[in-house]
N, C-alpha and C positions, 0 to 999 in steps of 0.2 A: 124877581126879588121876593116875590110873596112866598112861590114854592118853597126859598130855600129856609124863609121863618119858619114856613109851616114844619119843615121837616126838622129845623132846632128845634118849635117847640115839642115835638112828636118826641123826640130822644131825648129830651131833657124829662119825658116824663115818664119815658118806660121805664117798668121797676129793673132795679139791679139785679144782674144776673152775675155773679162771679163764676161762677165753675169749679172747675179741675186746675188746681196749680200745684207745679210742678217747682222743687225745691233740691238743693245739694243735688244736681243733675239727675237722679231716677229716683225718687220720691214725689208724693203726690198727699194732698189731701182736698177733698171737695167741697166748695163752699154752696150752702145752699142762696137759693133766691134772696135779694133782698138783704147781701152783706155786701160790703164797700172797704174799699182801701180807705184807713182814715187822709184827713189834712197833712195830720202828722205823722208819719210813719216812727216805730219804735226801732231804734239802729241796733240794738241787740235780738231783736227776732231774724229768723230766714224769711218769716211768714207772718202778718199781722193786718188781720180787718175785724171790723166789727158790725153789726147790725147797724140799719137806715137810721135804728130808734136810737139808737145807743143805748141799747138795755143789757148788753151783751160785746164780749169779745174775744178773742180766739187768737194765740201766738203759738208759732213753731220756733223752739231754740236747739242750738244744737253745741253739742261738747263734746270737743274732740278728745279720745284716748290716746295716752302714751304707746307706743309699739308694745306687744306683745302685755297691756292690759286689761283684765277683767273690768266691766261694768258693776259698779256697786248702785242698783235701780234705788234700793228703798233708802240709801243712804245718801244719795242725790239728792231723793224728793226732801228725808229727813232735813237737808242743808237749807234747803228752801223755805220752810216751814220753820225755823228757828230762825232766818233771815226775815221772812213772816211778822214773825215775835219781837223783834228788835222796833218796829214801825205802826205794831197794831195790836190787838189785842185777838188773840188764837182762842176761840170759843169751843169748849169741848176737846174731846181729842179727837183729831181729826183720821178719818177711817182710812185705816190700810191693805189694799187686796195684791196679789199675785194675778197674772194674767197673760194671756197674751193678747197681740195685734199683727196682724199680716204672719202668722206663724213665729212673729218675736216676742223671746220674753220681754212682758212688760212688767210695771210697777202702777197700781193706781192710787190717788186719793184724793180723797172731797176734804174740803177744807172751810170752815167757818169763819171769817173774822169780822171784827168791831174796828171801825176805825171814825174818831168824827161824829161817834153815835151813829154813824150806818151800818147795817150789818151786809156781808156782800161775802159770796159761794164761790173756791174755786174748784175747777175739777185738774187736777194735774195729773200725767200720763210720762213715766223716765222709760223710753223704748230702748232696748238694746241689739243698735242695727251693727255690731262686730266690731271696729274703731272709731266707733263715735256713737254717743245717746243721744236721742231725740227729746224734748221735752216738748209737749203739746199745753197750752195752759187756757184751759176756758176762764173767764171770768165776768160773773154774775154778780148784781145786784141784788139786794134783797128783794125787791118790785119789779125783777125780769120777767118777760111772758113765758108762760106755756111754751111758747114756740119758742122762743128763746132758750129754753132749757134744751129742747128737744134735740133743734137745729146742733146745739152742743156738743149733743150727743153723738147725732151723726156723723160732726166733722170726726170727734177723737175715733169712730168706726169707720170711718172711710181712707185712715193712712195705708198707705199702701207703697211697697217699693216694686219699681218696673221694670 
């Protein structure tokens, strides 16, 4: 009986390791150490954990195209961002780049806002994977770590389709 404490307490204390998950059958983004599935999972993401600390979290959403439509990347993010504005208060304008991810065109942008008197960073990513966009959304606290940021970073650099 001792062994089997010993070895709950051993796994209740090794850090978290999430990995490589795999989304809408061959997609993929990499969680680094130290991110968790929350309690509560969000029913509109594919994809959704956050840091041990909760200083940080990370969603993959996905929208499907009608047959034979084009993706409107910055006009996604734009919807998002005036949805934003309905709830909170949008600091600055928030910066818009061209890009790609895994050889797709992407859409990026950092986004500021105030809400509650807190201010808190998102980074949003509209991919366009052919009949359907990805949207990746990190989001940051004002008071998130270094690593925090970081980690962020690497998840929206590590989508990949397989």
């Amino acid at each position: 009986m001792m062994k089997y404490a010993a070895i709950l307490i051993l796994v209740f204390t090794l850090p978290v390791m999430a990995g490589k998950v795999t989304f809408d059958e061959k997609y993929s983004v990499v969680f680094p150490d130290g991110w968790k599935k929350p309690d509560q999972a969000r029913k509109d993401a594919l994809v959704y954990q956050e840091t041990e600390k909760g200083d940080a979290s990370f969603a993959v959403a996905k929208l499907a195209l009608p047959e034979n439509a084009k993706a409107d990347l910055k006009g996604t993010l734009n919807s998002m961002i005036e949805g934003f504005k309905k709830s909170m208060k949008v600091v600055g304008d928030p910066a818009m780049k061209e890009g790609a991810i895994d050889g797709k065109k992407a859409q990026f942008a950092s986004v500021i806002v105030e809400a509650d008197g807190q201010k808190m960073g998102f980074y949003l990513v509209a991919i366009d994977a052919k009949d359907r966009v990805f949207i990746l959304q990190a989001t940051l606290p004002a008071g998130a770590s270094d690593k925090s940021r970081e980690d962020c970073m690497k998840l929206i650099q590590s989508f990949k389709e397989e």
